[in-house]
N, C-alpha and C positions, 0 to 999 in steps of 0.2 A: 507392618502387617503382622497377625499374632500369630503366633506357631501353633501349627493344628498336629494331628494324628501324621498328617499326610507330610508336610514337612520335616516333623521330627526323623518320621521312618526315610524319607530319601536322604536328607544329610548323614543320616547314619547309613544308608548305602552308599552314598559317595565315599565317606570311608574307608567303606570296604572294595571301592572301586568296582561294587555291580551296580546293576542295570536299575534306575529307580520306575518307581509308578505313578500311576497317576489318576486321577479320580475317578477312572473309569474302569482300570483293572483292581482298585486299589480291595476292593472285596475279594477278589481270585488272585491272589498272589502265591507263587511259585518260591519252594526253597528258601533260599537264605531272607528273601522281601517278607515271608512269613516269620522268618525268626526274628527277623529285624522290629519288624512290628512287636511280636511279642516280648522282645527284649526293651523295647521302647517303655510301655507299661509295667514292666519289670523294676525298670531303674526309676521311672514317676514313683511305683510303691515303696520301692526302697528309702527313698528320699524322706517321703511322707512319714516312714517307720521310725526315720531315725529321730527325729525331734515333733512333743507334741504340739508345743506352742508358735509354730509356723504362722505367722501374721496374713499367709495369703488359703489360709484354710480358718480364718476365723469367723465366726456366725455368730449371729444373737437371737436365741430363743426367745419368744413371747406368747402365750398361750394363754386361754382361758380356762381357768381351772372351773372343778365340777362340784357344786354342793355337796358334801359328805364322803365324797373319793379322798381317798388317801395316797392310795398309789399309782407312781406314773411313767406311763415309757418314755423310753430317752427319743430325742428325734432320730430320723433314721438316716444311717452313716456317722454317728457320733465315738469321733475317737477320745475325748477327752472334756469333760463339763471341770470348769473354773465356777465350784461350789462358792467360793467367796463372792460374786458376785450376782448368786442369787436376790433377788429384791422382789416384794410385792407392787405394784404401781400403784400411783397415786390414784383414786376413785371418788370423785365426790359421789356422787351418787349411789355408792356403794357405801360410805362413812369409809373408806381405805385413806387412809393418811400417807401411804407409802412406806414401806420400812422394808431393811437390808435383813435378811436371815440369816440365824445361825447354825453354823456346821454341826450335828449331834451324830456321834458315831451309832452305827447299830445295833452295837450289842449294849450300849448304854441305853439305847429306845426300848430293848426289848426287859431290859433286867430293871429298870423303873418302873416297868409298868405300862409305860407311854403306847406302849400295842394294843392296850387293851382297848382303844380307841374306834380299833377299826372292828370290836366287836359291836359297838354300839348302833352301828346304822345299817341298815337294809336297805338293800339295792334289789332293782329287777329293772326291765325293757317293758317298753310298749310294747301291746301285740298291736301292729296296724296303726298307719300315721291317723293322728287326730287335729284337727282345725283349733284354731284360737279361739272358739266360742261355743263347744260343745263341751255339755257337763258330766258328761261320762267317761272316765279314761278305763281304757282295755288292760290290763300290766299281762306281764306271762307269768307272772305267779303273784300271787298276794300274801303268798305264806308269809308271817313274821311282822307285817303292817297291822298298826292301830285300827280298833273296827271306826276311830274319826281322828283327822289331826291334820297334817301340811306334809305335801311331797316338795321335791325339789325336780324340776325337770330344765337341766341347762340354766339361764339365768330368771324363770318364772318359777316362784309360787303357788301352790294350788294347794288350797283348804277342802276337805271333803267330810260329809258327814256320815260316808254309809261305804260298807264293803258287801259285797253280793257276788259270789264267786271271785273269780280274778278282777269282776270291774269295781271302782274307787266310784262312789254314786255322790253327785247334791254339789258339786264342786264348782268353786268360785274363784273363775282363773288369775291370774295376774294378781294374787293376795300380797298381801304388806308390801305395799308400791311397786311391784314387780309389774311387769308386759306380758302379757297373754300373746299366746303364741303359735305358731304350726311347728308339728311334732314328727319327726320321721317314727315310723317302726323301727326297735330296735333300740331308741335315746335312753339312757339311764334316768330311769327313777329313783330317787333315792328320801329315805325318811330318818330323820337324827334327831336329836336331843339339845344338844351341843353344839362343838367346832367353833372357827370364832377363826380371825384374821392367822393363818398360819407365821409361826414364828422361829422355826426351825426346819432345815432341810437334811435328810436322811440317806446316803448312798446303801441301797439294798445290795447284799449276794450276788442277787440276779441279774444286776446293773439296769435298775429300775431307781427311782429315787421316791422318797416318802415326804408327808409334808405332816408337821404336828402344830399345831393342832389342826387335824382336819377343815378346809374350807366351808363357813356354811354361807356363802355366796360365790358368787362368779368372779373372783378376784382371778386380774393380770398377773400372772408368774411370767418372771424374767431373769435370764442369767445367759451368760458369755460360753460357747463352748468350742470345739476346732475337730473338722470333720476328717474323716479317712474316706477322699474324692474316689468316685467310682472308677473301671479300667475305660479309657478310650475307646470307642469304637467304629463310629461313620470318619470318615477320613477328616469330615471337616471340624470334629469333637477336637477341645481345647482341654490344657492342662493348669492346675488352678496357680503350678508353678509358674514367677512371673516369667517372660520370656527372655528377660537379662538374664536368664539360668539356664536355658536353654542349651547352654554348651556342656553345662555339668550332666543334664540329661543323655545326649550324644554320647559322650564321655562313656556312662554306665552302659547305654544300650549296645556300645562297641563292643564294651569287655562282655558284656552278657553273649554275645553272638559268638563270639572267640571262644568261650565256656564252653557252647552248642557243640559250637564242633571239636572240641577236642586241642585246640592249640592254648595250652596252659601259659606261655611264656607271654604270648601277647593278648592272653586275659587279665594276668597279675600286671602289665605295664598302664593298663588300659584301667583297671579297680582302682590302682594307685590315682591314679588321676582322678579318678571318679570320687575318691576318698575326700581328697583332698580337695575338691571342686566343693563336696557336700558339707567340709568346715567352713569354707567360705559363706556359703547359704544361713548356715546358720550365727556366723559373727554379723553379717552384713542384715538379715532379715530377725534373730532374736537379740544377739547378746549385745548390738548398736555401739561397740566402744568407741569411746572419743577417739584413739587413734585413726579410726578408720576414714579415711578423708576422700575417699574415692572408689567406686566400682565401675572402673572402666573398663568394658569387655574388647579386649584384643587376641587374636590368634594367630597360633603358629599355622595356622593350616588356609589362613585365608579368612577373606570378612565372613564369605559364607559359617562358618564352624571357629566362633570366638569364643575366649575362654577366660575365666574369672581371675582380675587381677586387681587384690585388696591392696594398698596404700597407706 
């Protein structure tokens, strides 16, 4: 059975020889059932902090990028993107042949030149969804668009011969082999020059990442990254920690509760262990050395509350 919210926090009261909950009070908890919770998610964070490349907090991003966007947010809860493994995918239909991207530092994108990039194209939003076969698009502004040329909206085409206030007039959707399409309000439009299969990826300041040469189609971006898991909450919520660790978690959530209140001797005996529980985690789940030939979880305290013993 996987350890939830709800198990973690009662092993850690048994522990401490109070009183545990149970999924009915487990929302209204009293005192130390409260610290202990809190402490529970404490040492999940701690754990998580201390090493980025945790194999059970690992994801793989795939999105489709935007015609003449450059830049891009990170996914959300992302503690650490492994840039070498960004890749464009394979696309016949797009002419993508697939290819791995290379890392360019920022201030090398900016002092080249390479920024001026994203002066080139013009962006706005639709005002008001538009259907797949109406010739008039709405934008919220048109400032800066050719008065005839090709937008880019998601992965469609549209050639237009006329601008008249903010509407784009005479337009022929689904241009140069693209799908004609339905539009939310709101979708980026965008008009460029250039751009061409990106070949380089960019970590921003801002912890946003850039892509050079600018996308001028719907190309697949893909890369490998490892998230910082949200805190626990319904009793029945799981932690991304496998549950063969489970006793390293205990372990901190102990010392954490001991901290609370004030008994420093049996918080430092209880970290110690929790320390030392967390090298394991990471010999055993990053650093895989040949010696290690075994993690069999055994405990001084009983099968309930077993604890990491490398080999």
């Amino acid at each position: 059975m996987a350890e939830t919210f709800l198990t973690l926090t009662n092993k850690t009261l048994v522990r401490m020889n109070e009183v545990e909950l149970t999924s009915s009070n487990f929302s209204s908890p009293r005192g130390i059932q409260s610290q202990s919770q809190t402490a529970v998610n404490e040492a999940i964070r701690y754990i998580n902090q201390r090493e980025f490349g945790y194999p059970f907090n690992h994801a793989t991003n795939s999105s489709t990028l935007t015609a003449g966007v450059s830049r891009y947010a990170l996914p959300t809860s992302t503690k650490y993107i492994d840039y070498n493994t960004a890749r464009i995918k394979k696309n016949e239909t797009l002419s993508a042949s697939g290819n791995n991207l290379s890392i360019l530092n920022y201030n090398e994108y900016v002092s080249k030149d390479y920024a001026n990039q994203e002066d080139e194209v013009e962006s706005t939003t639709l005002n008001g969804s538009h259907s797949s076969s109406v010739t008039t698009l709405t934008l919220t502004s048109s400032t800066g668009f050719d008065s005839s040329g090709t937008v880019h909206i998601g992965s469609e085409q549209v050639t237009y011969t006329g601008v008249l206030g903010n509407d784009i007039t005479g337009c022929t959707r689904g241009a140069n082999s693209t799908t004609a399409a339905l539009h939310a309000s709101g979708t980026t439009v965008t008009q460029f020059e250039d751009g061409g299969v990106p070949k380089f990826i960019v970590r921003t300041p801002d912890n946003k990442y850039l892509l050079y040469p600018y996308p001028d189609k719907a190309y697949t971006l893909a890369f490998d990254y490892y998230t910082f898991p949200s805190d626990l909450s319904a009793h029945g919520d799981t932690t991304t920690v496998p549950d063969r660790f489970a006793a390293v978690i205990i372990d901190g959530a102990v010392a954490f509760v001991y901290q609370y209140r004030g008994e420093l001797q049996q918080y430092q005996l209880n970290f110690e262990r929790f320390e030392q529980g967390i090298k394991n985690i990471q010999t055993l789940s990053v650093n895989k050395y040949d010696y290690v030939r075994s993690y069999m979880i055994e405990s001084p305290y009983g099968s309930s509350n077993p604890v990491l013993r490398v080999s």
